[in-house]
MILOTI-720063 format. One record per residue (C-alpha): residue number from 1; residue in one letter; chain; x, z, y. Coordinates in steps of 0.2 Angstrom, whole numbers, padded with zeros to 4 digits, m for minus. Last residue first. Layout:
BEGIN
<atom><pos>NUM</pos><code>a</code><unit>A</unit><px>X</px><pz>Z</pz><py>Y</py></atom>
...
# end
This chain:
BEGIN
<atom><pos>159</pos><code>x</code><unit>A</unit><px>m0111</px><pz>m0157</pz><py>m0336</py></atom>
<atom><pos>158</pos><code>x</code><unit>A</unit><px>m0121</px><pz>m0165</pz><py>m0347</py></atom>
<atom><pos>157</pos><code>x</code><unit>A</unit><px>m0135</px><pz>m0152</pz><py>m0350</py></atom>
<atom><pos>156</pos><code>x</code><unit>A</unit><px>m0136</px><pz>m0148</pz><py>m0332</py></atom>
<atom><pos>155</pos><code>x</code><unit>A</unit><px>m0141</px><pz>m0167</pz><py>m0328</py></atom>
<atom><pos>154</pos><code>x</code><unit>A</unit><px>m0155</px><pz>m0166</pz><py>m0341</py></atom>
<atom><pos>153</pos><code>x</code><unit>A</unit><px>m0160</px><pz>m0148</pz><py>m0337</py></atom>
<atom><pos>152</pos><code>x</code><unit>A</unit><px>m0163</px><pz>m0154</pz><py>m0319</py></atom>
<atom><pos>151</pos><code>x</code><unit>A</unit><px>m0152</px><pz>m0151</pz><py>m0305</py></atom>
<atom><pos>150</pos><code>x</code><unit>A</unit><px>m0158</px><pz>m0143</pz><py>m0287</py></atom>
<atom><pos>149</pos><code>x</code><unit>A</unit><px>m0150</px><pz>m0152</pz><py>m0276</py></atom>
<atom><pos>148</pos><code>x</code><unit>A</unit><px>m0146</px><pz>m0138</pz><py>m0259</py></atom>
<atom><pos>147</pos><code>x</code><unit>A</unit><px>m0124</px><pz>m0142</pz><py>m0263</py></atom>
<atom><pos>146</pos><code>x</code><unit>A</unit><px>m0127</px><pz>m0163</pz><py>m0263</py></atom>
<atom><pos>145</pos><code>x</code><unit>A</unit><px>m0143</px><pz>m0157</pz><py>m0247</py></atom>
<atom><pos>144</pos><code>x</code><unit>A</unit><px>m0127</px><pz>m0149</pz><py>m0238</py></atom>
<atom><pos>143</pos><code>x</code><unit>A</unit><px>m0115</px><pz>m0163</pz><py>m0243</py></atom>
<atom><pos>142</pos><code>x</code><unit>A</unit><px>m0127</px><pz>m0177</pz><py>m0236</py></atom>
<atom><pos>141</pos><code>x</code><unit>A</unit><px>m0129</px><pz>m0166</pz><py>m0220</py></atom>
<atom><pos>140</pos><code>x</code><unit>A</unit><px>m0111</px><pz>m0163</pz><py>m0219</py></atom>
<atom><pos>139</pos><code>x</code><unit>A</unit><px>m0107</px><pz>m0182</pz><py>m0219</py></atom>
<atom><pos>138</pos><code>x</code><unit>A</unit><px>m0120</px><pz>m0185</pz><py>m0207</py></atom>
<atom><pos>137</pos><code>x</code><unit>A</unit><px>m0114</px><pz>m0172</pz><py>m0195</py></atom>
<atom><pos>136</pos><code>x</code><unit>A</unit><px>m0097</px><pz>m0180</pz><py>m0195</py></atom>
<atom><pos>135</pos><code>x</code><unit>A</unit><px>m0105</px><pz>m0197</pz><py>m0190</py></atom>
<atom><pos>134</pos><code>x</code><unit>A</unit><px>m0113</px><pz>m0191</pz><py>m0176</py></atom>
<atom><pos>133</pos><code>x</code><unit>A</unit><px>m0098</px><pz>m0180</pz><py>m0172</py></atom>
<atom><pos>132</pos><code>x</code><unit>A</unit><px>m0088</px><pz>m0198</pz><py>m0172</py></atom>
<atom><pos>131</pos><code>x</code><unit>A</unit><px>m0099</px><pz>m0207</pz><py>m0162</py></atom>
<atom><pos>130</pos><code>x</code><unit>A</unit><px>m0103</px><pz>m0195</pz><py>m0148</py></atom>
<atom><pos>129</pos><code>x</code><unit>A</unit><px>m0083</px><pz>m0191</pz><py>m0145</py></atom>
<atom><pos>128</pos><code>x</code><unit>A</unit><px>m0082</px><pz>m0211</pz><py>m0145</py></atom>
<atom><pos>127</pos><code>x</code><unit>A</unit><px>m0098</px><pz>m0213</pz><py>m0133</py></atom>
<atom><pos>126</pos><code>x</code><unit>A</unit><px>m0086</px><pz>m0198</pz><py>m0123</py></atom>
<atom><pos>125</pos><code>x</code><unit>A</unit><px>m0070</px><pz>m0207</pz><py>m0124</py></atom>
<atom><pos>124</pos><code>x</code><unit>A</unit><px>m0079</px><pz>m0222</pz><py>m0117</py></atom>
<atom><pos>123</pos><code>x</code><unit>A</unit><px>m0089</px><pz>m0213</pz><py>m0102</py></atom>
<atom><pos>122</pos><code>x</code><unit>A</unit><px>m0071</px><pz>m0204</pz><py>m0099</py></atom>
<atom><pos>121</pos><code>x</code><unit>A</unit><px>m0064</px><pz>m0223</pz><py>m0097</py></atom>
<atom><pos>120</pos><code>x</code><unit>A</unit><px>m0081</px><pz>m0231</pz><py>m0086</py></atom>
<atom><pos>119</pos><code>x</code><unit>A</unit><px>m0079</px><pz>m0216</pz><py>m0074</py></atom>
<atom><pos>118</pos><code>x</code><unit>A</unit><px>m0057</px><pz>m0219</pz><py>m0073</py></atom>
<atom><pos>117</pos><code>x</code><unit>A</unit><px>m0059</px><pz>m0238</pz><py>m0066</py></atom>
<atom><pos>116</pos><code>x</code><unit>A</unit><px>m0074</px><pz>m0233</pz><py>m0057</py></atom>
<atom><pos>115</pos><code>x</code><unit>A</unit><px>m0066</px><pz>m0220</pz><py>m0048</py></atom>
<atom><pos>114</pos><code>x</code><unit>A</unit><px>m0052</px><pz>m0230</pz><py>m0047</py></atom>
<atom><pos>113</pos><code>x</code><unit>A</unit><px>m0061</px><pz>m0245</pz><py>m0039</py></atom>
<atom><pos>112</pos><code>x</code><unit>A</unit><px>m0071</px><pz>m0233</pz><py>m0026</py></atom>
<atom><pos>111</pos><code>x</code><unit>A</unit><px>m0054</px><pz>m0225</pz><py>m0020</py></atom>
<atom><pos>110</pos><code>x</code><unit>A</unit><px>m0048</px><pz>m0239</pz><py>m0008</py></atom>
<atom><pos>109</pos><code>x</code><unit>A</unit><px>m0068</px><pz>m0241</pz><py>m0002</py></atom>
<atom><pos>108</pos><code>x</code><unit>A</unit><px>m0068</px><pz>m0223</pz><py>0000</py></atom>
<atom><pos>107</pos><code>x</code><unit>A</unit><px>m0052</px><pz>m0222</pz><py>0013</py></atom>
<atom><pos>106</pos><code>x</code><unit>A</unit><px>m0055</px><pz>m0234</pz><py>0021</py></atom>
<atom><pos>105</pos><code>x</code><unit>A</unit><px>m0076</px><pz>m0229</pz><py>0025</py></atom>
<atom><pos>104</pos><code>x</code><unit>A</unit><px>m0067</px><pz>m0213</pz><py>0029</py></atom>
<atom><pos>103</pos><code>x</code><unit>A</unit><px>m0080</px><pz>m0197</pz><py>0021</py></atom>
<atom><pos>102</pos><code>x</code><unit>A</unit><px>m0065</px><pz>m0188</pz><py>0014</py></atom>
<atom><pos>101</pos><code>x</code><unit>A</unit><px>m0057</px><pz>m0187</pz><py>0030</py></atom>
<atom><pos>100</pos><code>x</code><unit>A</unit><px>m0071</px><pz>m0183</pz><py>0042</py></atom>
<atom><pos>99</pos><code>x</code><unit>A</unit><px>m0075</px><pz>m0169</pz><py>0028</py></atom>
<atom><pos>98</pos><code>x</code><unit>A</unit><px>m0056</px><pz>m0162</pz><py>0029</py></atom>
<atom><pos>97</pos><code>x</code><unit>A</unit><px>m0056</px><pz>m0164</pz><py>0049</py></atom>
<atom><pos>96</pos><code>x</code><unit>A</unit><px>m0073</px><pz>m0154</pz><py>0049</py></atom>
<atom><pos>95</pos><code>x</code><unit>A</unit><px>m0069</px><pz>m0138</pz><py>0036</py></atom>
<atom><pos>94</pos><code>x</code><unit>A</unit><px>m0049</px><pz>m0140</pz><py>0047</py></atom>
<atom><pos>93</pos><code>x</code><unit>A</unit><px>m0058</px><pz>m0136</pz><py>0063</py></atom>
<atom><pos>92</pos><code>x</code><unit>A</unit><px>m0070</px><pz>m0123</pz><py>0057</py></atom>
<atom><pos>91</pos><code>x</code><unit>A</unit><px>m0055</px><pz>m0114</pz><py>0046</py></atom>
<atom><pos>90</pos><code>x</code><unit>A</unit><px>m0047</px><pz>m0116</pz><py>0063</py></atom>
<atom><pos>89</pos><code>x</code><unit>A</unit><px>m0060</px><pz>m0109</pz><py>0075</py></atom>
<atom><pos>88</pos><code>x</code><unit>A</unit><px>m0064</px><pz>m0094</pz><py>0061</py></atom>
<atom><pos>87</pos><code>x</code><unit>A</unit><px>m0044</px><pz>m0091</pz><py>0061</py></atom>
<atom><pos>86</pos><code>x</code><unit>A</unit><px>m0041</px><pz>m0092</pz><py>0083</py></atom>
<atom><pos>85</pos><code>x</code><unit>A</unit><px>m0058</px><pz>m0081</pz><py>0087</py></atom>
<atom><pos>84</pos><code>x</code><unit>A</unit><px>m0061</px><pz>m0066</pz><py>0077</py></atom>
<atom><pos>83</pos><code>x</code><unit>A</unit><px>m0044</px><pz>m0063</pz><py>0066</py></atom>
<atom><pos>82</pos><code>x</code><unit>A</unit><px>m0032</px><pz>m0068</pz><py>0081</py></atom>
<atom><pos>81</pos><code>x</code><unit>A</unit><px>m0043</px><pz>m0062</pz><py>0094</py></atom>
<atom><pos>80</pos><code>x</code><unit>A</unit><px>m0039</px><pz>m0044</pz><py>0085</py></atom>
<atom><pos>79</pos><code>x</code><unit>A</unit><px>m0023</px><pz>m0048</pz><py>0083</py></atom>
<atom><pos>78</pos><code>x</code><unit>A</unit><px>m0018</px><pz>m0052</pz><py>0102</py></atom>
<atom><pos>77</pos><code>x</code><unit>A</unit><px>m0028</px><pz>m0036</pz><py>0106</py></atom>
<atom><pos>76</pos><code>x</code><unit>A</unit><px>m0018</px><pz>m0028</pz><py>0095</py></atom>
<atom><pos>75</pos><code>x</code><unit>A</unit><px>0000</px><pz>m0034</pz><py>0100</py></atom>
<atom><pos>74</pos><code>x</code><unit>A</unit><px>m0005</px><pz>m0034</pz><py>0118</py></atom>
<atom><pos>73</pos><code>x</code><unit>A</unit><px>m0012</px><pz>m0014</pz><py>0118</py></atom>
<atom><pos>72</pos><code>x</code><unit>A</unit><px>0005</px><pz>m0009</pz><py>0107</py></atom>
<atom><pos>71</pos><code>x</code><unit>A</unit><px>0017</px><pz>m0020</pz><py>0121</py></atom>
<atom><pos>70</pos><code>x</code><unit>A</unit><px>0005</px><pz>m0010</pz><py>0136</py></atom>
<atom><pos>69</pos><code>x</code><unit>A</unit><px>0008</px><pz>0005</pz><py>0126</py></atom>
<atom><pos>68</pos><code>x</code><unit>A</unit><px>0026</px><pz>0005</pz><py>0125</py></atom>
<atom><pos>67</pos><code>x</code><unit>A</unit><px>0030</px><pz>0000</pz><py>0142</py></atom>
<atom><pos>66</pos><code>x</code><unit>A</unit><px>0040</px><pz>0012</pz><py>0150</py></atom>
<atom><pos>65</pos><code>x</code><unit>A</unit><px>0050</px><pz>0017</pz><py>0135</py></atom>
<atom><pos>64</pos><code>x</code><unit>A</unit><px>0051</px><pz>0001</pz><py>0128</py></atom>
<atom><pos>63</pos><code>x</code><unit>A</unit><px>0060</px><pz>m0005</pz><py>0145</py></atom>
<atom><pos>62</pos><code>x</code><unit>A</unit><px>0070</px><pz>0009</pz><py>0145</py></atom>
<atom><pos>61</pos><code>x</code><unit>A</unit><px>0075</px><pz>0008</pz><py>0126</py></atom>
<atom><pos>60</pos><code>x</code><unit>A</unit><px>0081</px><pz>m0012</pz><py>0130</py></atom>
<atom><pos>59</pos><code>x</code><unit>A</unit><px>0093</px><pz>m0004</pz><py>0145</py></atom>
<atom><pos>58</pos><code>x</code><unit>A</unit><px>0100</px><pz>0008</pz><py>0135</py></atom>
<atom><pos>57</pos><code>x</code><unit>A</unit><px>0102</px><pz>m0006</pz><py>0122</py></atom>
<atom><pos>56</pos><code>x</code><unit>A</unit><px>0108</px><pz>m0016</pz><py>0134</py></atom>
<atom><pos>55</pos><code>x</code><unit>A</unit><px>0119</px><pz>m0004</pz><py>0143</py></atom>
<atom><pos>54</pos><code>x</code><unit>A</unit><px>0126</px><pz>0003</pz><py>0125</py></atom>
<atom><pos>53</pos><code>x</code><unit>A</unit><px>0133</px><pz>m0014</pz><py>0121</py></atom>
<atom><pos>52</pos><code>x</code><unit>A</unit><px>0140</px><pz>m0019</pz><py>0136</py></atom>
<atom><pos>51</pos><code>x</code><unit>A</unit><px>0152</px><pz>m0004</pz><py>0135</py></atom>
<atom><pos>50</pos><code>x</code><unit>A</unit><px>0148</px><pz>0012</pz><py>0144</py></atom>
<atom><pos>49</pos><code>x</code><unit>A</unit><px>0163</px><pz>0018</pz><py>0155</py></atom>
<atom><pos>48</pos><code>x</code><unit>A</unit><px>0172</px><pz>0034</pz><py>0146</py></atom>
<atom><pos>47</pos><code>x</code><unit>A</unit><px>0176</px><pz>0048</pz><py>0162</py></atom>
<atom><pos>46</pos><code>x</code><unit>A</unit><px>0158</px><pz>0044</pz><py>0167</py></atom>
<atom><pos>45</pos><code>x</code><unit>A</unit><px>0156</px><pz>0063</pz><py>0176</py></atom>
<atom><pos>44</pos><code>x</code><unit>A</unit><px>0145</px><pz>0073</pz><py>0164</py></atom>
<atom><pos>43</pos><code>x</code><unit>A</unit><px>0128</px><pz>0078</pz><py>0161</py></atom>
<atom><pos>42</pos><code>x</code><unit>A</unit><px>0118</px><pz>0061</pz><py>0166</py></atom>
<atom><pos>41</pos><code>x</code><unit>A</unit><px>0129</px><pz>0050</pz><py>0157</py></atom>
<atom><pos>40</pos><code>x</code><unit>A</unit><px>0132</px><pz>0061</pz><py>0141</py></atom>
<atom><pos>39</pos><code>x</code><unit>A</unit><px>0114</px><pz>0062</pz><py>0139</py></atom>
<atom><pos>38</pos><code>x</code><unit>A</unit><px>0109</px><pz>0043</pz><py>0142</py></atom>
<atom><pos>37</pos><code>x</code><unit>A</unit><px>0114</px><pz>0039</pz><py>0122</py></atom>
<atom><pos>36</pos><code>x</code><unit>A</unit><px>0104</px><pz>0054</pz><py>0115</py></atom>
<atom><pos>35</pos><code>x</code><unit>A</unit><px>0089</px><pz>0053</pz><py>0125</py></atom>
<atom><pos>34</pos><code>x</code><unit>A</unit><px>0086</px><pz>0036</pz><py>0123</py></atom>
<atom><pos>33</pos><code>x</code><unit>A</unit><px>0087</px><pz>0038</pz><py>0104</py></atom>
<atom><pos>32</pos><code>x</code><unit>A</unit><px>0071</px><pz>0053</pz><py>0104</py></atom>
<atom><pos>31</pos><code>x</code><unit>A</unit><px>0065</px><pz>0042</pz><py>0115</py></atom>
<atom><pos>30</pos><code>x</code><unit>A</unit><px>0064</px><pz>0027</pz><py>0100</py></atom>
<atom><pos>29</pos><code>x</code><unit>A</unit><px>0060</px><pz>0041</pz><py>0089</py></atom>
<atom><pos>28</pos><code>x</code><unit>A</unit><px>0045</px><pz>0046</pz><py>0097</py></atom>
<atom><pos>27</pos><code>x</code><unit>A</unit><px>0042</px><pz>0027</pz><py>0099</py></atom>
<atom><pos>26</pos><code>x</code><unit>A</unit><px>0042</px><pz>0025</pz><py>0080</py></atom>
<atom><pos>25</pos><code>x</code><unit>A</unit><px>0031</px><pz>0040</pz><py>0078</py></atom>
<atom><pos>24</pos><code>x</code><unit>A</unit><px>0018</px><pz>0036</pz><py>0088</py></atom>
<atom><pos>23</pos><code>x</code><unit>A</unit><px>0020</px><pz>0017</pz><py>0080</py></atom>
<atom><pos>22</pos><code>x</code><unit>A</unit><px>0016</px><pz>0025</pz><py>0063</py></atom>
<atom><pos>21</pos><code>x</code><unit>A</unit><px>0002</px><pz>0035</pz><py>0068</py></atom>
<atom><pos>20</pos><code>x</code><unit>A</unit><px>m0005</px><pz>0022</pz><py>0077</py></atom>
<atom><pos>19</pos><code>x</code><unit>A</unit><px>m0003</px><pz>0008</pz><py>0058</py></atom>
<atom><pos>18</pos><code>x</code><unit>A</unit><px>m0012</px><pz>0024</pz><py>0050</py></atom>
<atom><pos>17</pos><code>x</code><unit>A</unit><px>m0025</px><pz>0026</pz><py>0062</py></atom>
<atom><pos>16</pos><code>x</code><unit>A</unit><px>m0029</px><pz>0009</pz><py>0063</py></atom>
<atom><pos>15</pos><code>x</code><unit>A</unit><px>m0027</px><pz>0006</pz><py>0041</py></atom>
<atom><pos>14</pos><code>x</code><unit>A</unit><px>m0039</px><pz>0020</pz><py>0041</py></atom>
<atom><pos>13</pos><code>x</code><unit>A</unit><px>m0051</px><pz>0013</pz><py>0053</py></atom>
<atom><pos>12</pos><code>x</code><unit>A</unit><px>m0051</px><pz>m0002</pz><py>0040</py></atom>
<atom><pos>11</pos><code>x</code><unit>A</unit><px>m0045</px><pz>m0020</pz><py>0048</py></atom>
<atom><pos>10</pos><code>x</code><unit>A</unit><px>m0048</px><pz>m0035</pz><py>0043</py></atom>
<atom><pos>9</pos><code>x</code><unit>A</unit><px>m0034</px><pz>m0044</pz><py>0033</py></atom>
<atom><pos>8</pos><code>x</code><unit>A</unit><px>m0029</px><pz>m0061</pz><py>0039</py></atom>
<atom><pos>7</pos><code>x</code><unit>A</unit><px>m0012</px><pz>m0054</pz><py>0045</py></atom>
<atom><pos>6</pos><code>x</code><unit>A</unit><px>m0008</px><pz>m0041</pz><py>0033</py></atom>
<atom><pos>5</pos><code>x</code><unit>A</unit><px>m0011</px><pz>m0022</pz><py>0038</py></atom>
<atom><pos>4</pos><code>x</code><unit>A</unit><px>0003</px><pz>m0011</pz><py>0043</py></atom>
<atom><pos>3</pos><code>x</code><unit>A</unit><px>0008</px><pz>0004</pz><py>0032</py></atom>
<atom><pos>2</pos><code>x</code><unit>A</unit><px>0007</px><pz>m0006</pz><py>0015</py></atom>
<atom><pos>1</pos><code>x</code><unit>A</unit><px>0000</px><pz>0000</pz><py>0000</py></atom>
# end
């Protein structure tokens, strides 16, 4: 069981709180990290300048930081439109390109000839399925009255 739903899944209010629970704790952890790597600066005199690293990711936990919700808000409300509006317009869209496609008068007059071509071959097979169970049941028919015949004394006596 996955944390964060799938894309395509709807979403349970368990799966909700679960996935805010998770992100609560992520951000919590992402301060907890701003904190450490800004408390040297703030409490001491830069002895050690900062490489370029630690600035951006100083500066990328800032940024997080100060906008964690509006990032959480515009991840879900994009999903939300996602699964409501983008997927039914698409399955909509493709439902009408795939009919417009199978119904093309070029496409159907190219196809009509095999479709023919491979109706009139099953139609054979199966005439030669009905032909030879025909003939099958016959055969078990004659040996079912063969095994039913009552014999006469006549017959018995010479067997």
């Amino acid at each position: 069981c996955s944390i964060f739903p799938s894309f395509g899944q709807k979403i349970s209010l368990e799966a909700l709180e679960r996935s805010a629970a998770t992100l609560v704790i992520v951000f919590y952890y992402i301060t907890y990290i701003n904190n450490i790597i800004t408390f040297p600066a703030r409490n001491c005199m830069r002895s050690n300048p900062p490489t370029m690293t630690t600035e951006y990711i100083h500066n990328f936990l800032l940024y997080l930081h100060k906008n964690a919700w509006t990032i959480i808000l515009i991840l879900f409300f994009g999903y939300l439109c996602k699964i409501y509006f983008v997927e039914p317009f698409l399955s909509e869209y493709q439902a009408k390109q795939s009919y417009k496609d199978a119904t093309n008068p070029d496409r159907v007059a190219v196809l009509t000839p095999d479709m023919r071509r491979v109706r009139a071959k099953q139609q054979e097979i199966a005439m030669q399925r009905a032909i030879d169970a025909a003939e099958e049941r016959r055969k078990k028919l004659a040996e079912e009255k063969l095994r039913k015949r009552v014999k006469s004394p006549e017959e018995e006596r010479w067997e």
